[in-house]
mmCIF file of the N, C-alpha and C atoms, coordinates in Angstrom:
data_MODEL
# 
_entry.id   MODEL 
# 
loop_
_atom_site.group_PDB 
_atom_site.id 
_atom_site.type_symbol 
_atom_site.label_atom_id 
_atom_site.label_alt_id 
_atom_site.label_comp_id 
_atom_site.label_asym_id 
_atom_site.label_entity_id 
_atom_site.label_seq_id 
_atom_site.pdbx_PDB_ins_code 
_atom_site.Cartn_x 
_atom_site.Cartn_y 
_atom_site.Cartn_z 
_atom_site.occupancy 
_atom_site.B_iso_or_equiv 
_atom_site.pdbx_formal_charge 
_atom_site.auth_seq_id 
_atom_site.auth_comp_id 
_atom_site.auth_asym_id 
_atom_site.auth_atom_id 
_atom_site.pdbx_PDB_model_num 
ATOM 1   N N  . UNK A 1 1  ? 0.835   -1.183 0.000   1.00 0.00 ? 1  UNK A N  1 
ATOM 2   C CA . UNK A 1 1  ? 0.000   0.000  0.000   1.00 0.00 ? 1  UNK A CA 1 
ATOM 3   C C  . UNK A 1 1  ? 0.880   1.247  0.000   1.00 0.00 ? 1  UNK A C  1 
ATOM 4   N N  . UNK A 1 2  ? 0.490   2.757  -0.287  1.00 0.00 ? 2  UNK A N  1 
ATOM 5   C CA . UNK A 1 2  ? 0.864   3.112  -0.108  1.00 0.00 ? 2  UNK A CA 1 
ATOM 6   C C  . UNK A 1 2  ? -0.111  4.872  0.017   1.00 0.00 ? 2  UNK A C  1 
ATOM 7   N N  . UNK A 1 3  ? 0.648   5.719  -0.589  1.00 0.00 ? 3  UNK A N  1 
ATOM 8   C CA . UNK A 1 3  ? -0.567  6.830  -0.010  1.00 0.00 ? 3  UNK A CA 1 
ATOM 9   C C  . UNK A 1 3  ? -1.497  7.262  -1.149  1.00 0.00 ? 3  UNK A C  1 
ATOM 10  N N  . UNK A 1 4  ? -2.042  8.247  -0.496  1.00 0.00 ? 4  UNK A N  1 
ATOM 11  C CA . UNK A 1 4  ? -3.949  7.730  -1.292  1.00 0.00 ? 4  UNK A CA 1 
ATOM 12  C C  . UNK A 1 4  ? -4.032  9.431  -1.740  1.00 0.00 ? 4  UNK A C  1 
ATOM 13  N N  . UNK A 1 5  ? -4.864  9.405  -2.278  1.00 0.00 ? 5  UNK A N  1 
ATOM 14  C CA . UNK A 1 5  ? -5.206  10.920 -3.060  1.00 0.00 ? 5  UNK A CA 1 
ATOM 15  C C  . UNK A 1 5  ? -6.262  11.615 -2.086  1.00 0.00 ? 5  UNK A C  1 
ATOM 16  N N  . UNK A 1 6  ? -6.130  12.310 -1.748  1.00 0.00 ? 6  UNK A N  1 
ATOM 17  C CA . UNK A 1 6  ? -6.601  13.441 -0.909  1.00 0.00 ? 6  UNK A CA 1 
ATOM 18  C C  . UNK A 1 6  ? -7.164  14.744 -1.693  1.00 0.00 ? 6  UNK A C  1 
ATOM 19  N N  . UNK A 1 7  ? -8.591  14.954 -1.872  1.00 0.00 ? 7  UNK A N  1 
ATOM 20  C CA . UNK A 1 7  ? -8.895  16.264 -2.408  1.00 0.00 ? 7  UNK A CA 1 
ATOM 21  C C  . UNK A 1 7  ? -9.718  16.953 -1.547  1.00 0.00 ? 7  UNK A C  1 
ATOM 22  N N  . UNK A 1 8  ? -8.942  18.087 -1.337  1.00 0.00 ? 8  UNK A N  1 
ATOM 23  C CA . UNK A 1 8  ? -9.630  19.191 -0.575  1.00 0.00 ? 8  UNK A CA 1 
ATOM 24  C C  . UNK A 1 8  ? -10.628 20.368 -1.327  1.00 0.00 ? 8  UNK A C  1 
ATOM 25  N N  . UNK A 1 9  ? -11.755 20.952 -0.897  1.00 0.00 ? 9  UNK A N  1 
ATOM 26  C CA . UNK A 1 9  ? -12.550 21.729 -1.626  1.00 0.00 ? 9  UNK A CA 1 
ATOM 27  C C  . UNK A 1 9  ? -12.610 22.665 -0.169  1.00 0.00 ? 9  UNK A C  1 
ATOM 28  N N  . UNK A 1 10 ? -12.364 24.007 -0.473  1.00 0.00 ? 10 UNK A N  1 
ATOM 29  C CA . UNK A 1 10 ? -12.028 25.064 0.450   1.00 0.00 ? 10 UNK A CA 1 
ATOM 30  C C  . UNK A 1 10 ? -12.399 26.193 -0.268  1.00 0.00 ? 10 UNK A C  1 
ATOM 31  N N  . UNK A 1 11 ? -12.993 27.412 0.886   1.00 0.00 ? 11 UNK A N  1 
ATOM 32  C CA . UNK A 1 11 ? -13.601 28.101 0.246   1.00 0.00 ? 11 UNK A CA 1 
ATOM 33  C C  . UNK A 1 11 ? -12.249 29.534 0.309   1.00 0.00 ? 11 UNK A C  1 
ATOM 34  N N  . UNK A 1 12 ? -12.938 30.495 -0.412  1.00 0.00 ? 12 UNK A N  1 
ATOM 35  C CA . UNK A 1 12 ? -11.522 31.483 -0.211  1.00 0.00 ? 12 UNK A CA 1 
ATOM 36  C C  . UNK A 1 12 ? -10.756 31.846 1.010   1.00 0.00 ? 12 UNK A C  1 
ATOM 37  N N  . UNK A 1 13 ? -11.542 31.583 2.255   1.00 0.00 ? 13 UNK A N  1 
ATOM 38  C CA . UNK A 1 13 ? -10.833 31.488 3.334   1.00 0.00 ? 13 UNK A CA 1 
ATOM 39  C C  . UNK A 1 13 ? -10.323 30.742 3.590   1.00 0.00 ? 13 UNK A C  1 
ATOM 40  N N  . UNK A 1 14 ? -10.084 29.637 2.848   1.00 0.00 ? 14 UNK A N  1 
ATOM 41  C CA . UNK A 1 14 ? -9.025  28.427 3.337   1.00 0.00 ? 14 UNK A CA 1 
ATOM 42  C C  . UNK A 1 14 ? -9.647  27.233 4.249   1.00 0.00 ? 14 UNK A C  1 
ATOM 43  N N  . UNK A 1 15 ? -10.616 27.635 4.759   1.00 0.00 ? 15 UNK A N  1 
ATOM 44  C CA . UNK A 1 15 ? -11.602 26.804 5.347   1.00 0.00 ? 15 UNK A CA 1 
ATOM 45  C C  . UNK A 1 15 ? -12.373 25.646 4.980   1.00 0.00 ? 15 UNK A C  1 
ATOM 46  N N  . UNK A 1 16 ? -11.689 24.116 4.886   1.00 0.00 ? 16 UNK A N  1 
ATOM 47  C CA . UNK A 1 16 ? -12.129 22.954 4.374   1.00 0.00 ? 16 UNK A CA 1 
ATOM 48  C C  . UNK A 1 16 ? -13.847 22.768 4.239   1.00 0.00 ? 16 UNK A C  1 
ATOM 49  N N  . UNK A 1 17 ? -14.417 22.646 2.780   1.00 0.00 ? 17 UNK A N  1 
ATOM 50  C CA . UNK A 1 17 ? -15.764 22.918 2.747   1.00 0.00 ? 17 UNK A CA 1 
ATOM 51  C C  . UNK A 1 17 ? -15.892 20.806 2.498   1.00 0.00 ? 17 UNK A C  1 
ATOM 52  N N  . UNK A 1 18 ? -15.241 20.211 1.999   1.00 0.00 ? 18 UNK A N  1 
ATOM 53  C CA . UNK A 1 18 ? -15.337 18.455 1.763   1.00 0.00 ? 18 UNK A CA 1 
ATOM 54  C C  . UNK A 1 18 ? -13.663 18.194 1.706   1.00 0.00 ? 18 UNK A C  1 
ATOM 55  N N  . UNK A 1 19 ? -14.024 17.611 1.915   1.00 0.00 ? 19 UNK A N  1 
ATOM 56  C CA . UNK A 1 19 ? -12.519 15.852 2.087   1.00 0.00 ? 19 UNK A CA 1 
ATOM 57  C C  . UNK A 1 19 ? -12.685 14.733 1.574   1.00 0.00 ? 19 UNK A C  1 
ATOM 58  N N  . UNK A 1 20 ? -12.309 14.162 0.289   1.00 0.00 ? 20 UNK A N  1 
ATOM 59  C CA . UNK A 1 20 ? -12.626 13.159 -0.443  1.00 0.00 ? 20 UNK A CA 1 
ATOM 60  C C  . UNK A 1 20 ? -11.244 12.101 -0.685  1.00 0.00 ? 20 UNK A C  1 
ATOM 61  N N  . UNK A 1 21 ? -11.538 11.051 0.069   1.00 0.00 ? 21 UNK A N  1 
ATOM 62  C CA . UNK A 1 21 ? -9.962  10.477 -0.231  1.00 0.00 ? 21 UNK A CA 1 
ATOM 63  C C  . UNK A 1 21 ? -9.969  9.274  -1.345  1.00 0.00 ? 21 UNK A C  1 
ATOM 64  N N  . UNK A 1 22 ? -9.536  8.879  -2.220  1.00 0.00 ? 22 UNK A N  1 
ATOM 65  C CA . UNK A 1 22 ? -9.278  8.127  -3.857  1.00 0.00 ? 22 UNK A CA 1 
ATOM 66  C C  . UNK A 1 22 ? -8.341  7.058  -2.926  1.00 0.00 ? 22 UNK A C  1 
ATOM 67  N N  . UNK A 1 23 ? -8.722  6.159  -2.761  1.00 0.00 ? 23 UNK A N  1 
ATOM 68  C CA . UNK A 1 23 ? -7.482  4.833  -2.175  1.00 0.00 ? 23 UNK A CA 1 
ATOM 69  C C  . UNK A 1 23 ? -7.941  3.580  -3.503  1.00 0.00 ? 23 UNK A C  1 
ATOM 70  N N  . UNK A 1 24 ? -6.966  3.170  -3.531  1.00 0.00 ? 24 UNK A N  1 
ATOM 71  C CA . UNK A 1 24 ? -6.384  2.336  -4.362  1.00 0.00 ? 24 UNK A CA 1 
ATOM 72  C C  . UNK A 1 24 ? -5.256  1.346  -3.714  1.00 0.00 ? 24 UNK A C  1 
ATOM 73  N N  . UNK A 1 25 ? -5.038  -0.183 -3.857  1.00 0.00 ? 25 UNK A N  1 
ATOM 74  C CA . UNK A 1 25 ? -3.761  -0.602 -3.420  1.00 0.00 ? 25 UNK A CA 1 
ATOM 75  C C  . UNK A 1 25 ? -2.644  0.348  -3.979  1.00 0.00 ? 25 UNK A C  1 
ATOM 76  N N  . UNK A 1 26 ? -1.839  0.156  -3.572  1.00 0.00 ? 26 UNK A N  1 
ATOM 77  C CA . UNK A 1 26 ? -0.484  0.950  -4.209  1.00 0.00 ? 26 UNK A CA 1 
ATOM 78  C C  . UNK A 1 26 ? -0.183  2.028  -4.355  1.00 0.00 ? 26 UNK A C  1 
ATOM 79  N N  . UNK A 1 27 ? 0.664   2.468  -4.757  1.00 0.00 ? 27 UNK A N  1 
ATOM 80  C CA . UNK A 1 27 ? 0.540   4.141  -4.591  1.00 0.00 ? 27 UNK A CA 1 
ATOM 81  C C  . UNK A 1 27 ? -0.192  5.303  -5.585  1.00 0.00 ? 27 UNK A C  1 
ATOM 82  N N  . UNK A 1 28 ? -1.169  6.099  -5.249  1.00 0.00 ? 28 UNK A N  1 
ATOM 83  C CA . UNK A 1 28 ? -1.842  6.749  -6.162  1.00 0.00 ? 28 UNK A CA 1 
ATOM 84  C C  . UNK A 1 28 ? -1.637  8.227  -6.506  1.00 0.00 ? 28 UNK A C  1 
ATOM 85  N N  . UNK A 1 29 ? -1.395  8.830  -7.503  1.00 0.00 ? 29 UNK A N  1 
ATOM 86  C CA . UNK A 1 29 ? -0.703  10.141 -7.858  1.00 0.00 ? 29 UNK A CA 1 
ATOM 87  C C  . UNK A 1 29 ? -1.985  11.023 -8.408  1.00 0.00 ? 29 UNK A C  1 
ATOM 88  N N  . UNK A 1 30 ? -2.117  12.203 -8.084  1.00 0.00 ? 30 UNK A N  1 
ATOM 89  C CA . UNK A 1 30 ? -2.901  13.376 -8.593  1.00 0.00 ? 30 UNK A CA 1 
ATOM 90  C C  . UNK A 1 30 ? -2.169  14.099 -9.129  1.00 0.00 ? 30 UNK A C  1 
ATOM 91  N N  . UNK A 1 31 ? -2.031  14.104 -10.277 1.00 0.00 ? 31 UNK A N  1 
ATOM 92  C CA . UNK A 1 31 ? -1.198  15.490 -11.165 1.00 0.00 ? 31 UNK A CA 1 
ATOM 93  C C  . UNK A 1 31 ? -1.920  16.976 -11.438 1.00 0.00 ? 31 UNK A C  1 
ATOM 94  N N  . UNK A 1 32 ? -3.415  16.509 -11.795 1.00 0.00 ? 32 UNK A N  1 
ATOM 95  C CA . UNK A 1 32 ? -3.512  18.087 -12.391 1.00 0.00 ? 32 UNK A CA 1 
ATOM 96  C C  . UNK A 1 32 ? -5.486  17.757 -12.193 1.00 0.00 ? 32 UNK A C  1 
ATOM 97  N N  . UNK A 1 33 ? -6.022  18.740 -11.268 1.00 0.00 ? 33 UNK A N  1 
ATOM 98  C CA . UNK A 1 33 ? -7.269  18.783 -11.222 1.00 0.00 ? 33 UNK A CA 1 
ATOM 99  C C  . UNK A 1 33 ? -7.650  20.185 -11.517 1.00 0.00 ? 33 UNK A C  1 
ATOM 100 N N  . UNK A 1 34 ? -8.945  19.766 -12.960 1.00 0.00 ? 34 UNK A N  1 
ATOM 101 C CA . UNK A 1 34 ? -9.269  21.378 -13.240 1.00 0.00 ? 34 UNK A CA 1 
ATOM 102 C C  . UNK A 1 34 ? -10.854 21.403 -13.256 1.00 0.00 ? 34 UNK A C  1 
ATOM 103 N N  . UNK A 1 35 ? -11.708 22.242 -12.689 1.00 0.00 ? 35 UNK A N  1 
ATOM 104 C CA . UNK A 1 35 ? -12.932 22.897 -12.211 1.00 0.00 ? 35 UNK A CA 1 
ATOM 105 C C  . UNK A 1 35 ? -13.759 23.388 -13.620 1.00 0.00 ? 35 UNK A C  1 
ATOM 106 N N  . UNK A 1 36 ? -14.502 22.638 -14.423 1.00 0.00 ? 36 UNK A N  1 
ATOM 107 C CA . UNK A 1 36 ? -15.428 23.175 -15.497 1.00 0.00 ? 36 UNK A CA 1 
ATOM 108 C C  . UNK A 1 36 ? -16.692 24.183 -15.254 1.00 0.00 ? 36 UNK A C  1 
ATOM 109 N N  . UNK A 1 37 ? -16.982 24.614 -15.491 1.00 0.00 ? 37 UNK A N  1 
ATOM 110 C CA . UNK A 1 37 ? -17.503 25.821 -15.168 1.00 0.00 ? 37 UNK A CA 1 
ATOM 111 C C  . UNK A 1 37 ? -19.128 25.048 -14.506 1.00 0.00 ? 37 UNK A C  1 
ATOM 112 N N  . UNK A 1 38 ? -19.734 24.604 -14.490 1.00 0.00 ? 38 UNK A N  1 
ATOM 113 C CA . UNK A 1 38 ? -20.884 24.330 -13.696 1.00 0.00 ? 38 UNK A CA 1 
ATOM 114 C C  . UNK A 1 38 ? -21.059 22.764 -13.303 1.00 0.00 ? 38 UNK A C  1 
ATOM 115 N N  . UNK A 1 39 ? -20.139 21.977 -13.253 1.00 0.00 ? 39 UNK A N  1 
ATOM 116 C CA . UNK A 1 39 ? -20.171 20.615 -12.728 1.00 0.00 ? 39 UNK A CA 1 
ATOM 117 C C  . UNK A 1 39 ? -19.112 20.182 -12.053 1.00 0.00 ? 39 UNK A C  1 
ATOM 118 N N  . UNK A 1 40 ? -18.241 19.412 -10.859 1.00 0.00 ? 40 UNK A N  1 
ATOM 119 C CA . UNK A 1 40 ? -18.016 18.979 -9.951  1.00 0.00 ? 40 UNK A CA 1 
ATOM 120 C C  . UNK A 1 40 ? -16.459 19.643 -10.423 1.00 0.00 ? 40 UNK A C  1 
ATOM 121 N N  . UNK A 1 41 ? -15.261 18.450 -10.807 1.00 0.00 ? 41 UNK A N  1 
ATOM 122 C CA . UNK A 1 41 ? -13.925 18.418 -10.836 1.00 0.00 ? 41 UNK A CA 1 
ATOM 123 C C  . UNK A 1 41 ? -13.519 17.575 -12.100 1.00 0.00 ? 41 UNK A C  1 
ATOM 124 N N  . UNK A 1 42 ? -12.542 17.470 -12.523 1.00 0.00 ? 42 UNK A N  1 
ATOM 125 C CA . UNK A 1 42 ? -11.862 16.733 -13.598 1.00 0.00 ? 42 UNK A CA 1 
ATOM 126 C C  . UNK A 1 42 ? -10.193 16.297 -13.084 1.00 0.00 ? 42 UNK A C  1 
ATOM 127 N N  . UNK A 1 43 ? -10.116 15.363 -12.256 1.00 0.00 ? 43 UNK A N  1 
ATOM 128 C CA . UNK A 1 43 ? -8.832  15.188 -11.577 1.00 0.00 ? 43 UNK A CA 1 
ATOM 129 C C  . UNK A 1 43 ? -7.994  13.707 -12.354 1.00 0.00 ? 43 UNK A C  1 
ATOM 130 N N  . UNK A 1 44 ? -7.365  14.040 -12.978 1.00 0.00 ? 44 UNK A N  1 
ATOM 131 C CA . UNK A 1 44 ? -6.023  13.050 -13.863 1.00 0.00 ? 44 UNK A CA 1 
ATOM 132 C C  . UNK A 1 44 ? -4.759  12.457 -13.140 1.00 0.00 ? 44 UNK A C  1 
ATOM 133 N N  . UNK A 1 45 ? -4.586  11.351 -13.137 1.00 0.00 ? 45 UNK A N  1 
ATOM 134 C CA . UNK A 1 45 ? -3.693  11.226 -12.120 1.00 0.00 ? 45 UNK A CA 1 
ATOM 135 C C  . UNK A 1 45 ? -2.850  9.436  -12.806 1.00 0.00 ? 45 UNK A C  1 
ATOM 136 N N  . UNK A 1 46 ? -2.060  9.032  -11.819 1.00 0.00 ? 46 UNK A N  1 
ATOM 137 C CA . UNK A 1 46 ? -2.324  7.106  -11.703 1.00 0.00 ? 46 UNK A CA 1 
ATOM 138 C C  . UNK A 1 46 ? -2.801  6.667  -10.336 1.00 0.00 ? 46 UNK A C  1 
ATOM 139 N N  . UNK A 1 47 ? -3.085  5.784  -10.493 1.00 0.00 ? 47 UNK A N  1 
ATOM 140 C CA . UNK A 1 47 ? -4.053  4.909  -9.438  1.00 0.00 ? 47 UNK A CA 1 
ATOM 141 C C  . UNK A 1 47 ? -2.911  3.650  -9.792  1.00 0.00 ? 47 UNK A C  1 
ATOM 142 N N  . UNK A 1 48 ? -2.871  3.104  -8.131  1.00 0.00 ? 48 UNK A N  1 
ATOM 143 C CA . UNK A 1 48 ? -2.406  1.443  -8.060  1.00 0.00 ? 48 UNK A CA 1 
ATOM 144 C C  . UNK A 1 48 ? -1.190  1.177  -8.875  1.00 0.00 ? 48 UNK A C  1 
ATOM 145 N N  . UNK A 1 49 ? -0.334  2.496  -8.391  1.00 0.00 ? 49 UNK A N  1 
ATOM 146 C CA . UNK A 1 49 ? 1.212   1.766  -9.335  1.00 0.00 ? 49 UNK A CA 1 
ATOM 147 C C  . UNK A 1 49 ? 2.664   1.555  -7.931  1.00 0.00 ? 49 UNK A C  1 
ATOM 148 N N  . UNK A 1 50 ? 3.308   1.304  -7.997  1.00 0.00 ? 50 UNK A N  1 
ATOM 149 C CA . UNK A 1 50 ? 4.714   1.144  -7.426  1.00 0.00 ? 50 UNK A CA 1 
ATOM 150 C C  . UNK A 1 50 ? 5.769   1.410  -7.675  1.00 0.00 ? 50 UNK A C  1 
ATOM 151 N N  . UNK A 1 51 ? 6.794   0.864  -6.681  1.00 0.00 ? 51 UNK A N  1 
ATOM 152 C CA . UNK A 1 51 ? 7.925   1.522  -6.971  1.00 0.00 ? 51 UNK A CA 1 
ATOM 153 C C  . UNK A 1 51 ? 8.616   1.434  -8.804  1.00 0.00 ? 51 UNK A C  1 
ATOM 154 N N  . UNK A 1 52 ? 8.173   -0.191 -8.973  1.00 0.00 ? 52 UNK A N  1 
ATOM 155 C CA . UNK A 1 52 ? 8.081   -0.898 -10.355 1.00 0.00 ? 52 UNK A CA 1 
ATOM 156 C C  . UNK A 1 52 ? 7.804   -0.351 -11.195 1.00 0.00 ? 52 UNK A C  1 
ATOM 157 N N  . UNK A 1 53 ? 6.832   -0.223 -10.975 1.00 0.00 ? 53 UNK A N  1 
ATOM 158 C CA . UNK A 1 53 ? 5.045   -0.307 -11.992 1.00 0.00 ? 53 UNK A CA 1 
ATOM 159 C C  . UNK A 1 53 ? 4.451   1.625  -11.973 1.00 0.00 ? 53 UNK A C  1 
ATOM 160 N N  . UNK A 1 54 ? 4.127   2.644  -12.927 1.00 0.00 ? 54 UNK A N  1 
ATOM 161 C CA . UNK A 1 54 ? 3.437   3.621  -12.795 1.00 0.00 ? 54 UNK A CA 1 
ATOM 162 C C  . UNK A 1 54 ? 2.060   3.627  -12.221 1.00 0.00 ? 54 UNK A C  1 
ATOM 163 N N  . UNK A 1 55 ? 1.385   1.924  -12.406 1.00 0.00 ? 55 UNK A N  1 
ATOM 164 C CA . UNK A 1 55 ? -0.109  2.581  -12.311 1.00 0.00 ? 55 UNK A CA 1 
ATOM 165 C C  . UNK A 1 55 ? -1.374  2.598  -13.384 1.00 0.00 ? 55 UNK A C  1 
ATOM 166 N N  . UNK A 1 56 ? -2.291  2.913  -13.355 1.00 0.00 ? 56 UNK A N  1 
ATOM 167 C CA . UNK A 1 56 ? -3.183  2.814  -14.408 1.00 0.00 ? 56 UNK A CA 1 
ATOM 168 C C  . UNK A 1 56 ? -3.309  4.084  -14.297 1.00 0.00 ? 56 UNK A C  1 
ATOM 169 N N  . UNK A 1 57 ? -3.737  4.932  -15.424 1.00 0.00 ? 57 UNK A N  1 
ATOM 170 C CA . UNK A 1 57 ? -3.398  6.066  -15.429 1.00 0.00 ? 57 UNK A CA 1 
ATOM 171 C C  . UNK A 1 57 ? -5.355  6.426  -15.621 1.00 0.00 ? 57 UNK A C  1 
ATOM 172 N N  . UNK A 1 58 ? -5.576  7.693  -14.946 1.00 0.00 ? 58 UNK A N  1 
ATOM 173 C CA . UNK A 1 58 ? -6.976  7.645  -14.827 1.00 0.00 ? 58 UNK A CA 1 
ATOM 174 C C  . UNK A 1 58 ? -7.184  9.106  -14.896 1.00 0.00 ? 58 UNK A C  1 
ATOM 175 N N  . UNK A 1 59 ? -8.672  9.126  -15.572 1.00 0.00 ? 59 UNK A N  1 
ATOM 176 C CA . UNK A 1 59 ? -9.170  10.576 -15.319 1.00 0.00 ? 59 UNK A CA 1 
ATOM 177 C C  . UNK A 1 59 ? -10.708 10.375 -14.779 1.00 0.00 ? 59 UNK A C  1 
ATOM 178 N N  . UNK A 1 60 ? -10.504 11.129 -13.527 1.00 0.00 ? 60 UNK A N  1 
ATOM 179 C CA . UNK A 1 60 ? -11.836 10.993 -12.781 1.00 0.00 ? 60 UNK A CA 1 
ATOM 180 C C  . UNK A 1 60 ? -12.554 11.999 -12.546 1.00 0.00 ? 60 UNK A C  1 
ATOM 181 N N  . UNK A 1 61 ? -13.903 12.025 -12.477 1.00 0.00 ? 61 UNK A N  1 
ATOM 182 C CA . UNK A 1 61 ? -14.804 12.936 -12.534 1.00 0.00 ? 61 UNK A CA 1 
ATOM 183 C C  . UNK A 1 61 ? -15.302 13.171 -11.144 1.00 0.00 ? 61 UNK A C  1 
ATOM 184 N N  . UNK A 1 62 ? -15.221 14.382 -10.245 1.00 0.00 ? 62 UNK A N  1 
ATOM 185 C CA . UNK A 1 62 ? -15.675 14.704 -9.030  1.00 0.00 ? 62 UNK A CA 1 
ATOM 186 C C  . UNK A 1 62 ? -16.629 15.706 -8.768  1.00 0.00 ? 62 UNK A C  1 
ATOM 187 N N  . UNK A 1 63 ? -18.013 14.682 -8.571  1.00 0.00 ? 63 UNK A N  1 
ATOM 188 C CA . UNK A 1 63 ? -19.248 15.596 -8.304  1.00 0.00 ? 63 UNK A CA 1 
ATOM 189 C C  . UNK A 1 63 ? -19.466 16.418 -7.450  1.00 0.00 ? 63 UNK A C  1 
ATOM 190 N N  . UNK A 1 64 ? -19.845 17.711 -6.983  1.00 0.00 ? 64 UNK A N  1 
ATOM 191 C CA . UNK A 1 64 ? -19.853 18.286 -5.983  1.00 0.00 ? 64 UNK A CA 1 
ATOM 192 C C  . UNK A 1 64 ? -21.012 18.657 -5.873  1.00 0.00 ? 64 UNK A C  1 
# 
């Protein structure tokens, strides 16, 4: 195992509005999450790779 994707949604004060954690065996990477103008998140990343191995590489959709 290893560590898990963590997305925070905070409002301009910095003040945690949700906490959503992405676990997967193995280690999971968030590279680049971008905000479309009237629906949740678009967060790209790998899921379930190792020291070995990258991972399956994923783009996930986060409803809010």
């Amino acid at each position: 195992t290893g560590p898990d994707i963590v997305v925070l949604e905070v409002d301009r004060d910095g003040t945690v509005q949700t906490r959503t954690v992405l676990e997967r065996p193995g280690v999971d990477r968030g590279v680049m999450i971008v905000e479309p103008r009237t629906w949740g998140y678009l967060l790209t990343g790998t899921l379930g790779g190792s020291r070995s191995a990258p991972g399956d590489f994923a783009v996930l959709w986060l409803a809010h």
